[in-house]
Each structure stands twice: as structure tokens, then as C-alpha cells.
C-alpha positions in Angstrom: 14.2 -18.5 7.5 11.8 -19.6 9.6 8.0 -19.9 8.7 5.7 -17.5 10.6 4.2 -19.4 14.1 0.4 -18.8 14.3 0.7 -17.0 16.8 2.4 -14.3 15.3 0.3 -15.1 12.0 -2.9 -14.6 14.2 -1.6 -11.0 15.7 -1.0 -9.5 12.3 -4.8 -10.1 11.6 -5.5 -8.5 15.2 -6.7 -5.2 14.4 -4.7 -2.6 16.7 -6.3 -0.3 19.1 -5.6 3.0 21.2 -2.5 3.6 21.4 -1.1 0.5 19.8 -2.2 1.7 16.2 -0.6 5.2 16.2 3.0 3.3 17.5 5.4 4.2 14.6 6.7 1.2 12.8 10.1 0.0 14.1 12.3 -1.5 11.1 12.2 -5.1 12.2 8.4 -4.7 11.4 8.7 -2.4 8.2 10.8 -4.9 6.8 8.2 -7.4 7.0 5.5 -5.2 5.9 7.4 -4.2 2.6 8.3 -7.9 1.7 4.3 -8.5 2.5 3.7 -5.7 0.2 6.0 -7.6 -2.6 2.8 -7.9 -5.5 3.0 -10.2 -9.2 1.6 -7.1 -11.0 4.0 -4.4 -12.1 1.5 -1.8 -11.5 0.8 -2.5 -7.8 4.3 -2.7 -7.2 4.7 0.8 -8.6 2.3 1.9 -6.3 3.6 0.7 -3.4 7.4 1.6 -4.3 6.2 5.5 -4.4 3.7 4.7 -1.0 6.6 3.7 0.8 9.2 6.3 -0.7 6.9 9.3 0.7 5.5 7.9 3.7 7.8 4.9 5.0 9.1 7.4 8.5 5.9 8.0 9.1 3.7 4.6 9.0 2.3 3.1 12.4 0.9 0.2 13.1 -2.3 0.7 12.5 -1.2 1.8 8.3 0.5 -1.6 8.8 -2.7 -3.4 9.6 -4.2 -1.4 6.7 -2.0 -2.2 4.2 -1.9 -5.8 5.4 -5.9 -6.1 4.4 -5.3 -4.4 1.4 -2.6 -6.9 0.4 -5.2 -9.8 0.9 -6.8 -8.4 -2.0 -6.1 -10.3 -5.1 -4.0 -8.0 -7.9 -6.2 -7.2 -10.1 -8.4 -5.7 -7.3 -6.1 -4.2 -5.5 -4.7 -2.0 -8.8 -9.0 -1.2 -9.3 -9.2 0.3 -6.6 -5.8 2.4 -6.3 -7.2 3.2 -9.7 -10.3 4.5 -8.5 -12.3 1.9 -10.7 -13.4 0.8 -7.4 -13.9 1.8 -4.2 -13.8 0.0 -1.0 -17.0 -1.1 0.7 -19.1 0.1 3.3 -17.8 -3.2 5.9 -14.0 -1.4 4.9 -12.1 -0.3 8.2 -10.6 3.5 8.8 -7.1 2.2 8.4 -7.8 0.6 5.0 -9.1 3.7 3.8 -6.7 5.7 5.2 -3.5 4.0 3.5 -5.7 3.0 0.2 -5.4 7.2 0.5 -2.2 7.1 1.0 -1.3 4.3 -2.0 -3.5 6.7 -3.9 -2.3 10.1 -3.3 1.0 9.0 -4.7 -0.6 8.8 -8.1 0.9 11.4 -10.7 -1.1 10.3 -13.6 -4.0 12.7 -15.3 -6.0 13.4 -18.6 -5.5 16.8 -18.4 -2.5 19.0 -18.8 -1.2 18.2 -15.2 1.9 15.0 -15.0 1.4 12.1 -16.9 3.4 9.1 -16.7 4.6 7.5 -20.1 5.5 3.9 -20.7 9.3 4.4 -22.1 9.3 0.4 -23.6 11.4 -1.4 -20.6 12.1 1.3 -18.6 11.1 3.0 -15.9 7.7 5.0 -16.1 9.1 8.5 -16.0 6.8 11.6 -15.6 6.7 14.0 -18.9 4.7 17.2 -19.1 2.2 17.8 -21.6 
């Protein structure tokens, strides 16, 4: 496969405008955003797995660009702030907030008596109800 040319590189750090960031996705470029998305930490990756299950028909390219700054992020920052450790500073973009929304709202764990998910040793997290 061929390495990225920086022009191409450069355009995927352009931040879309008007029109151009509510295009939907076409696959060629959803491809390339979930192998961008691929993350070392198990956790992330579960986040992103259930973000793209839910809202993969649906993403333009402005969630792209989004998701693209949030995956500059090292891992360990990234899961604080899908976490809610964190949360993203003032300087952050309305797309980055938008999808770290999106990454979030996909989250089915709570204290409470709502869905919690429960490590089953090497399996799967599966939800259980308390």
C-alpha cells in the first residue's frame, strides 16, 4: 500500500467548511477513518467499536475531521476524556466536541442501578443489570 502523499496528509488536517463538513462519508473515506481510529488501549477501542456501530451511516466529514483530532490525542487521554475525567479545552473545535459526544453517548456504564458493564475475564464486556 502506498504511504499517504502530503498532500493528502495536509487535507485531512484542513478543517472542512459549509457544505463540505455536513457531506456524508463515502466508504473509500470511512475505511480510512476506522483504520485511523485503530487505538493500543483496549478501552478506546471499545469506545470506538460501539461509536461506529450506532453512528457509522450517519457520519460526515466534518465528524471525520473531529474524530481525526481526537485520535491525535495520546491513549491515555483520549479514554479521560470519553471518561469524563476530563474535558476538552476552551481552544476545542465544535466538531471535536460533537463526536467526543458521540464516543460518549455510547457509554452504558453507571454506579447506579441503570447497565453496568462487567469484565467476564477474556471475554467480551457484556452488559448485566443490577
Amino acid at each position: 500500500m502506498d504511504a499517504p502523499r502530503p498532500a493528502e496528509e495536509e487535507a485531512c488536517r484542513a478543517r472542512p467548511v459549509g457544505t463540505v463538513a455536513q457531506t456524508r462519508l463515502d466508504a473509500r473515506g470511512l475505511s480510512k477513518l476506522k483504520w485511523r481510529c485503530r487505538r493500543g488501549l483496549l478501552e478506546n477501542d471499545l469506545f470506538i467499536e460501539r461509536f461506529f456501530s450506532v453512528h457509522e451511516a450517519d457520519l460526515t466529514v466534518g465528524h471525520a475531521w473531529g474524530l481525526h483530532m481526537l485520535m491525535d490525542l495520546a491513549d491515555n487521554d483520549l479514554l479521560d476524556l470519553l471518561l469524563k475525567r476530563k474535558e476538552p479545552g476552551a481552544e476545542t473545535t465544535e466538531e471535536v466536541r460533537e463526536v467526543l459526544e458521540m464516543l460518549r453517548s455510547g457509554r452504558h456504564v453507571s454506579c447506579g442501578g441503570g447497565s453496568r458493564l462487567r469484565d467476564q475475564g477474556h471475554d467480551n464486556f457484556k452488559e448485566t443489570r443490577q
